[in-house]
BADOBA-163084 format. One record per atom (N, C-alpha, C): atom name; y, x, z negated; residue number from 1. Coordinates in Angstrom, 1 decimal. Layout:
# BADOBA-163084
(rec CA,(Y,X,Z),NUM)
...
This chain:
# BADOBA-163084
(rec N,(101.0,21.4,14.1),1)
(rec CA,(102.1,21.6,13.1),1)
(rec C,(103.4,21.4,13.8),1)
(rec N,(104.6,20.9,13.6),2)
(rec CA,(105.8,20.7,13.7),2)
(rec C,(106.9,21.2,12.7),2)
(rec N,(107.6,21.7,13.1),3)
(rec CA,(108.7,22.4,12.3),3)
(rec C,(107.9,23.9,11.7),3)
(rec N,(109.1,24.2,11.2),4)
(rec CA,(109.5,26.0,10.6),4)
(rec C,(109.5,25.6,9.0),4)
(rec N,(109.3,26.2,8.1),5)
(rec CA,(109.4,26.6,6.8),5)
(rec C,(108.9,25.2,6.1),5)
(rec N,(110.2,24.5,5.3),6)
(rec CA,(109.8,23.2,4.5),6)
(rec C,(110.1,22.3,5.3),6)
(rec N,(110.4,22.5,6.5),7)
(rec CA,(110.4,21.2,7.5),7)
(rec C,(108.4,20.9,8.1),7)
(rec N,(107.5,21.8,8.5),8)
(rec CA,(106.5,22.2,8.3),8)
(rec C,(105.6,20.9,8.0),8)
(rec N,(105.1,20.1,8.7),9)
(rec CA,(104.2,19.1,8.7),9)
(rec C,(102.7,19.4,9.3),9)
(rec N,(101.8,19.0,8.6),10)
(rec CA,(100.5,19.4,9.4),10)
(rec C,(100.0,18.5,9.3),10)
(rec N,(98.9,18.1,10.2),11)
(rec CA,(97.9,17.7,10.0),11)
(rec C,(96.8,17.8,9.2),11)
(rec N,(96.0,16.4,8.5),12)
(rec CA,(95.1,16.9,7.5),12)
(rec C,(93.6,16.7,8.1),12)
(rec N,(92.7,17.3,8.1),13)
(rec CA,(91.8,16.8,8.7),13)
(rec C,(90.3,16.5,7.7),13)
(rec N,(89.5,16.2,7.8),14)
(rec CA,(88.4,16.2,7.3),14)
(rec C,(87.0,16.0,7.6),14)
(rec N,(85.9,16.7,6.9),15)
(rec CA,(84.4,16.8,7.9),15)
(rec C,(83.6,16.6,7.1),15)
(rec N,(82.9,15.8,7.1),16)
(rec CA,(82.0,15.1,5.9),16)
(rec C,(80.5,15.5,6.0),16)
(rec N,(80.8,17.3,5.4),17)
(rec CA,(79.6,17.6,5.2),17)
(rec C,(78.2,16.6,4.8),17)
(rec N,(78.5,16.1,3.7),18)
(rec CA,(77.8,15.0,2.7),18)
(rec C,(77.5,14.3,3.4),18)
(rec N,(77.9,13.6,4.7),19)
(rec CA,(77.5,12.6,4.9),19)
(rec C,(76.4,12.9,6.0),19)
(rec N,(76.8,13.8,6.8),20)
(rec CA,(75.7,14.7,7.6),20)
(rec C,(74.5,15.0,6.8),20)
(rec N,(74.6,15.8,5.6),21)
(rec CA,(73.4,16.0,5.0),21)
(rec C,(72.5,14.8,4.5),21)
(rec N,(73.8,13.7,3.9),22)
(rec CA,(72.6,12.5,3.6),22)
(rec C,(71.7,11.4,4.9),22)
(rec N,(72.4,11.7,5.8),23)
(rec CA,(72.1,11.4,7.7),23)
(rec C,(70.7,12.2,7.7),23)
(rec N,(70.6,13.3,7.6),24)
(rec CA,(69.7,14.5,7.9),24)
(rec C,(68.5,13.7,6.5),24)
(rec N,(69.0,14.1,5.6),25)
(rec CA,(67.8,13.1,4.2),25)
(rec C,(67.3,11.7,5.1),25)
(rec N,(68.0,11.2,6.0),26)
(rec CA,(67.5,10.0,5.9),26)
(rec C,(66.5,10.3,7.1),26)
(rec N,(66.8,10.7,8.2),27)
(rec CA,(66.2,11.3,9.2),27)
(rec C,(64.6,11.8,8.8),27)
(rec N,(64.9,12.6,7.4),28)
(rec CA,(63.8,13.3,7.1),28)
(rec C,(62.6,12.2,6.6),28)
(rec N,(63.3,11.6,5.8),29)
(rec CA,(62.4,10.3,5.4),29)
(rec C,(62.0,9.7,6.6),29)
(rec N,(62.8,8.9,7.4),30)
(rec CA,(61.9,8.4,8.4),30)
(rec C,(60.9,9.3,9.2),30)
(rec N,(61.1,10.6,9.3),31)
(rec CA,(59.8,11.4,9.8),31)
(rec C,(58.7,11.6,9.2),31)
(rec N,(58.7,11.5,7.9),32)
(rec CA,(57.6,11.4,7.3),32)
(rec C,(57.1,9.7,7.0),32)
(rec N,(57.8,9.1,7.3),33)
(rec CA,(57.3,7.6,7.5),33)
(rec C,(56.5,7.3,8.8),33)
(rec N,(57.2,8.0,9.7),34)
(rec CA,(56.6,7.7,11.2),34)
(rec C,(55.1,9.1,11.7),34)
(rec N,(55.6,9.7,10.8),35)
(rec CA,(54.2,10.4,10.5),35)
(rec C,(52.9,10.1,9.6),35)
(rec N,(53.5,9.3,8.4),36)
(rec CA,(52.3,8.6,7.8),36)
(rec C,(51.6,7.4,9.0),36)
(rec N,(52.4,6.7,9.3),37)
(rec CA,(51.8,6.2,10.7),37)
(rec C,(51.3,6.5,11.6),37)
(rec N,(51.6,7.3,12.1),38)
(rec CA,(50.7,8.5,12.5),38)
(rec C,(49.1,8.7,12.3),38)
(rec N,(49.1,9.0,11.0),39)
(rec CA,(47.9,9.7,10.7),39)
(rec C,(47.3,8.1,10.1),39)
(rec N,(48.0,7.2,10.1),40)
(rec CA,(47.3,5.7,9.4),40)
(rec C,(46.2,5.2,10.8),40)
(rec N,(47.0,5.4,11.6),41)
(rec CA,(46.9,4.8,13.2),41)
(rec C,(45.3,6.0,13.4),41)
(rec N,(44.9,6.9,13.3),42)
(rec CA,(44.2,7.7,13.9),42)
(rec C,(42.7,7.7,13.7),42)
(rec N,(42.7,6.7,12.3),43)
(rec CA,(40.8,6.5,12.1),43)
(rec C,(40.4,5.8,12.5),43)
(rec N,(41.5,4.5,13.1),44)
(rec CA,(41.4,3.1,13.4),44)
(rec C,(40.6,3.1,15.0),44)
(rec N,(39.5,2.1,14.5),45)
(rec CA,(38.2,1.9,15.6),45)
(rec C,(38.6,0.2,15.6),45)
(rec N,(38.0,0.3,17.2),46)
(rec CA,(37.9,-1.3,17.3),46)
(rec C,(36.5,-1.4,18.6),46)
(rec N,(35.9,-1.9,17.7),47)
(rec CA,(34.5,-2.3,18.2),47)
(rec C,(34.3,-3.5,18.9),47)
(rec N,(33.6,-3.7,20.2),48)
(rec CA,(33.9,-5.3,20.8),48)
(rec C,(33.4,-5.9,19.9),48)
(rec N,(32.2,-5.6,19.4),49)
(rec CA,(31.5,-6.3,18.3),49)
(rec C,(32.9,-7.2,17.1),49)
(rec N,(33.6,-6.9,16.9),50)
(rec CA,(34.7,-7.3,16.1),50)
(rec C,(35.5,-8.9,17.0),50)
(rec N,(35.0,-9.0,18.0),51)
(rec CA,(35.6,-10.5,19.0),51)
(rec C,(34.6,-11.0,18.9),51)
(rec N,(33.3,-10.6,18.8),52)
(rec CA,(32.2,-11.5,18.9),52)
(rec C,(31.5,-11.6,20.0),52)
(rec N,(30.6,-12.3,20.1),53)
(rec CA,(29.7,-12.0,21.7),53)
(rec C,(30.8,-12.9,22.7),53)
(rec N,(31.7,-12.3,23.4),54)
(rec CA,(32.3,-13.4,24.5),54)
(rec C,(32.5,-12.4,25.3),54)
(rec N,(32.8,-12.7,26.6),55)
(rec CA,(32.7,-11.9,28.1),55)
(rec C,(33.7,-10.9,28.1),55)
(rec N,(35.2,-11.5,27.3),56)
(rec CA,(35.8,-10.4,27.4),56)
(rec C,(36.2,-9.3,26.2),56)
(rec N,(35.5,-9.2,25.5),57)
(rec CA,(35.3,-8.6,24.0),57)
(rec C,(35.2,-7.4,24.1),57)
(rec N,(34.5,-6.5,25.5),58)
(rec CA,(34.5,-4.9,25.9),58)
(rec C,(36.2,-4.4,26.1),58)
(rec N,(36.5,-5.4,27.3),59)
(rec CA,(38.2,-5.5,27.9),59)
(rec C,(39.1,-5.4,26.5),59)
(rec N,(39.2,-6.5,25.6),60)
(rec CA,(40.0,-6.7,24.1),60)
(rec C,(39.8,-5.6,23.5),60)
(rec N,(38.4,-5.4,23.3),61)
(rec CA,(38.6,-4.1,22.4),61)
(rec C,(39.3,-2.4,23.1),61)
(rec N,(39.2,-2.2,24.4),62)
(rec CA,(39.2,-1.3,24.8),62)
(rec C,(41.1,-1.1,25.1),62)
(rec N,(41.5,-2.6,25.3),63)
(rec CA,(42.6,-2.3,25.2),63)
(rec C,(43.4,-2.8,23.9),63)
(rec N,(42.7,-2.6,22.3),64)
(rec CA,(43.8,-2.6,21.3),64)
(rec C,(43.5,-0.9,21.5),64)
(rec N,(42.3,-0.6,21.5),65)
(rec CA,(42.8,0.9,21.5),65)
(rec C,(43.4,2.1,22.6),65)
(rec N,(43.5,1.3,24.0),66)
(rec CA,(44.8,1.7,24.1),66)
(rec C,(45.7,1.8,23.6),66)
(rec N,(46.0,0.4,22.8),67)
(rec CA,(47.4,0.1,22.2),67)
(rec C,(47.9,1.3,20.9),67)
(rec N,(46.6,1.2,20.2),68)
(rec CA,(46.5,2.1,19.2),68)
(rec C,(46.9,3.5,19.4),68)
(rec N,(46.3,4.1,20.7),69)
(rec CA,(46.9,5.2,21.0),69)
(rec C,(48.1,5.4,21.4),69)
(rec N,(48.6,4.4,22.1),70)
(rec CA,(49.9,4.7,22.5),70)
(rec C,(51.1,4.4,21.0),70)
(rec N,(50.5,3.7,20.4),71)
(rec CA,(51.4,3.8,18.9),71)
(rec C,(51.7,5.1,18.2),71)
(rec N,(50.0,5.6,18.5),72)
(rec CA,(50.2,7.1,17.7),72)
(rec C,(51.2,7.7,18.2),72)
(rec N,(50.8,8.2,19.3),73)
(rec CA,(51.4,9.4,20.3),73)
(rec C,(53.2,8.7,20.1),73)
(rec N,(53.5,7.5,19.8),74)
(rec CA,(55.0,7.4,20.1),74)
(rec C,(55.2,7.2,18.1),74)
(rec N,(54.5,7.4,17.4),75)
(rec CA,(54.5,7.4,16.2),75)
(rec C,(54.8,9.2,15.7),75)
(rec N,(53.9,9.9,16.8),76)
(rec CA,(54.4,11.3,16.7),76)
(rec C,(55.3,11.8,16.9),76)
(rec N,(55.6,11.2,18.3),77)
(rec CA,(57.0,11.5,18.8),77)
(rec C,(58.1,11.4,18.3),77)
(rec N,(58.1,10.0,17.2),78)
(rec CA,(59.0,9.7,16.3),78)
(rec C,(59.5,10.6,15.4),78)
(rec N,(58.3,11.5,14.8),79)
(rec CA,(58.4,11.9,13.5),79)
(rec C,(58.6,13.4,13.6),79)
(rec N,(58.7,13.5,15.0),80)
(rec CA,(59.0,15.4,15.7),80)
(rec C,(60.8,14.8,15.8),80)
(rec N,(61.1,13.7,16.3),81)
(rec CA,(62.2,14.1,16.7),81)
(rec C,(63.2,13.8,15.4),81)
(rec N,(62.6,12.6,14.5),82)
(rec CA,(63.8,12.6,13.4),82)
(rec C,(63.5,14.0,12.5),82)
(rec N,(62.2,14.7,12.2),83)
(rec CA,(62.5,16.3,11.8),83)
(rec C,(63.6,17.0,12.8),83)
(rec N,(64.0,17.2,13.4),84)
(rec CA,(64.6,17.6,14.7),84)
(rec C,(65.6,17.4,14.4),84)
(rec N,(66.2,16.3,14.0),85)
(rec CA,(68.0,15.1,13.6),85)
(rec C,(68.0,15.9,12.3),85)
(rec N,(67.2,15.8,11.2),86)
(rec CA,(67.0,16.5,10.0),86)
(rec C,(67.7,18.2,9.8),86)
(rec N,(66.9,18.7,10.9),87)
(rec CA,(67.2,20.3,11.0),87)
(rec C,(69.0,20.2,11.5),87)
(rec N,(68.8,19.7,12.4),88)
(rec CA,(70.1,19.9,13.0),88)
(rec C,(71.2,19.3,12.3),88)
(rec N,(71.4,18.2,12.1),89)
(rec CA,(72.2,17.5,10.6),89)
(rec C,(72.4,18.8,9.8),89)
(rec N,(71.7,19.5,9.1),90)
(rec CA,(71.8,20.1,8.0),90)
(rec C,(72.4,21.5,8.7),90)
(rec N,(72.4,22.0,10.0),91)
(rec CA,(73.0,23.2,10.5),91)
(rec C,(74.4,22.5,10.7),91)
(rec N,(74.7,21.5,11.3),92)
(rec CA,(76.5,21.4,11.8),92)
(rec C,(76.8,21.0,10.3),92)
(rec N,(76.2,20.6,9.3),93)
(rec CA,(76.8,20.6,8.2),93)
(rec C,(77.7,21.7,7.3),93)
(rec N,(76.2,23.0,7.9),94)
(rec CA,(76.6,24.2,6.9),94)
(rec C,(77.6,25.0,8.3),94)
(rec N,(77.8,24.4,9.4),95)
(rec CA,(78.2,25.5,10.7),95)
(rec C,(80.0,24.4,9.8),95)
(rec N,(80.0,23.3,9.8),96)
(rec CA,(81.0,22.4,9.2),96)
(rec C,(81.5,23.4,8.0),96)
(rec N,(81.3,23.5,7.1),97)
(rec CA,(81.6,24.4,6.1),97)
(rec C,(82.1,25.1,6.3),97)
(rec N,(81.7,26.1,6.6),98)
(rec CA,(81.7,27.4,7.0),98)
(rec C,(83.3,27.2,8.4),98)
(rec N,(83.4,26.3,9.1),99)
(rec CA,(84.6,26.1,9.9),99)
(rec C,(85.5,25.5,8.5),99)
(rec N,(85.3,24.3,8.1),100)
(rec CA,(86.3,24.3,6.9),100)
(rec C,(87.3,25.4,6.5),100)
(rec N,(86.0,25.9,6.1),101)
(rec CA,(86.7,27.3,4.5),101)
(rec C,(87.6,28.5,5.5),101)
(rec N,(87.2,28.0,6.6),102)
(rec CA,(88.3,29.5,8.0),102)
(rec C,(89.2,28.6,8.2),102)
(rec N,(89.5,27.1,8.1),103)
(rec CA,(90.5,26.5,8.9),103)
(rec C,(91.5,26.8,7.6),103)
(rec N,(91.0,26.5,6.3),104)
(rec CA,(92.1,26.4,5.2),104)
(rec C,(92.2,27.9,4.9),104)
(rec N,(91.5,28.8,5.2),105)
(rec CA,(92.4,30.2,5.0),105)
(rec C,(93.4,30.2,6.0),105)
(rec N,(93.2,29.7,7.5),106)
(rec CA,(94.3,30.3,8.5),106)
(rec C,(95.2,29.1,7.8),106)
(rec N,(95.6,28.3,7.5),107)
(rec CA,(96.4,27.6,7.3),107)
(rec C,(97.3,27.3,6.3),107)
(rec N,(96.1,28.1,5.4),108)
(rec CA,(97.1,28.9,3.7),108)
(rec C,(97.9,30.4,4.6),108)
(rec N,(97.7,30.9,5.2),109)
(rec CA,(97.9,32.2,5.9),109)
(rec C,(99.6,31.6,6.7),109)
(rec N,(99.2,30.1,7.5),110)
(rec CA,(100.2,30.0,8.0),110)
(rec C,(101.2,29.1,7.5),110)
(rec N,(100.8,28.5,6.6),111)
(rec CA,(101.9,28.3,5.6),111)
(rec C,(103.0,29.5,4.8),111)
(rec N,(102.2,30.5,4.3),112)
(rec CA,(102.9,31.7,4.2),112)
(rec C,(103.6,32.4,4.9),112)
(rec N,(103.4,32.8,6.3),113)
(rec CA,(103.6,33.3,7.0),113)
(rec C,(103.3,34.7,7.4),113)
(rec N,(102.2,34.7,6.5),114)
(rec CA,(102.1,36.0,6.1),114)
(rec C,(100.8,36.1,7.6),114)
(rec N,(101.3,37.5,8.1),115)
(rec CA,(100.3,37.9,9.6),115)
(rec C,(98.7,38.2,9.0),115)
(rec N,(98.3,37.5,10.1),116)
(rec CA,(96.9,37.7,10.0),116)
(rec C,(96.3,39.0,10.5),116)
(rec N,(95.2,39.5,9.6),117)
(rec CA,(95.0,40.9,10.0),117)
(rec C,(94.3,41.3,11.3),117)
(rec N,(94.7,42.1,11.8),118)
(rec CA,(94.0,42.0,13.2),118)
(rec C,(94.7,42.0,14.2),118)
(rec N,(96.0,41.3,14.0),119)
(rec CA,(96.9,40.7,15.2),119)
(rec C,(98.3,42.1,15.3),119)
């Protein structure tokens, strides 16, 4: 702030609860996307029999299901951590608020000039 009384310029600032929360919605969606994958990924068998009789058909099969596991486990991982963006989005949103609604009382307070209690 700059100047005394109606000379008195402030700064306006803004925190976009809303957009944190719809951030956090989206996060949540993709966790339960990357969790449906998840559990899509986990019945899935791959039998050599599926390449046919050739020499390396034990090797192929053995390593799509490596592959397969390593999809899950980073399919999991996915869907722990956008829950995680989800929670936390939705806490600086309401911790956001909650600093708002104290910043415009002290500032209605100091616009008045009226002393804050305590001091």
């Amino acid at each position: 702030m700059v100047g005394v009384g109606p000379e008195m310029v402030s700064a306006d600032m803004a925190y976009d609860a809303d957009g944190l929360r719809a951030g956090g919605a989206q996060a949540g969606q993709a966790a339960g996307t990357a969790g449906g994958v998840a559990g899509a990924l986990a019945p899935v068998s791959c039998e050599m029999a599926m390449f046919g009789v050739v020499a390396g058909a034990a090797g192929l099969a053995a390593a799509v299901l490596r592959s397969r596991d390593a999809h899950q486990r980073l399919a999991e991982q996915a869907a722990t951590v956008h829950a995680d963006v989800q929670g936390r989005a939705g806490q600086v949103a309401a911790d956001g608020d909650g600093l708002t609604a104290q910043t415009a009382q002290t500032a209605a307070v100091a616009r008045q000039g009226t002393p804050v209690a305590g001091r």
